[in-house]
C-alpha positions, 0 to 999 in steps of 0.5 A: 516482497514489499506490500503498500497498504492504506486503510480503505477509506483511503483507497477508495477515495484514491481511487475515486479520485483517479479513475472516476469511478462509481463507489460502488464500482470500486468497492466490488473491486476491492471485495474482490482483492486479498484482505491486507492481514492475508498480505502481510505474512507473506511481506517482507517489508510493509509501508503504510501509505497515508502522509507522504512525507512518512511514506518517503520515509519508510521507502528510503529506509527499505531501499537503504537495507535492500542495497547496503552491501555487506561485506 
């Protein structure tokens, strides 16, 4: 279980951004989804969605673990 979390000014305005929804709107959205610190005890992997570039980075990392074959 691979879990992408960002802080939720973050969402929210990512959100706002792509569905052109009211804040208000998407904040009840959000109240309605599991808190990440439920989230991340479940996780296997957990990639902090914020710059781009580290996020790339993170991904490559996981999926160079999730495919290196052991022998």
């Amino acid at each position: 279980i691979i879990l992408v979390k960002a802080p939720k000014e973050v969402r929210l305005e990512r959100i706002m951004a792509r569905d052109n929804g009211s804040k208000e709107e998407i904040l009840a959205r959000m109240e309605n989804q599991w808190d990440d610190s439920k989230k991340i005890p479940l996780s296997d992997y957990v990639i902090e969605n914020i710059d781009l570039d580290q996020t790339k980075l993170q991904v490559e990392q996981i999926h160079l673990k999730l495919t290196k074959i052991v022998v």
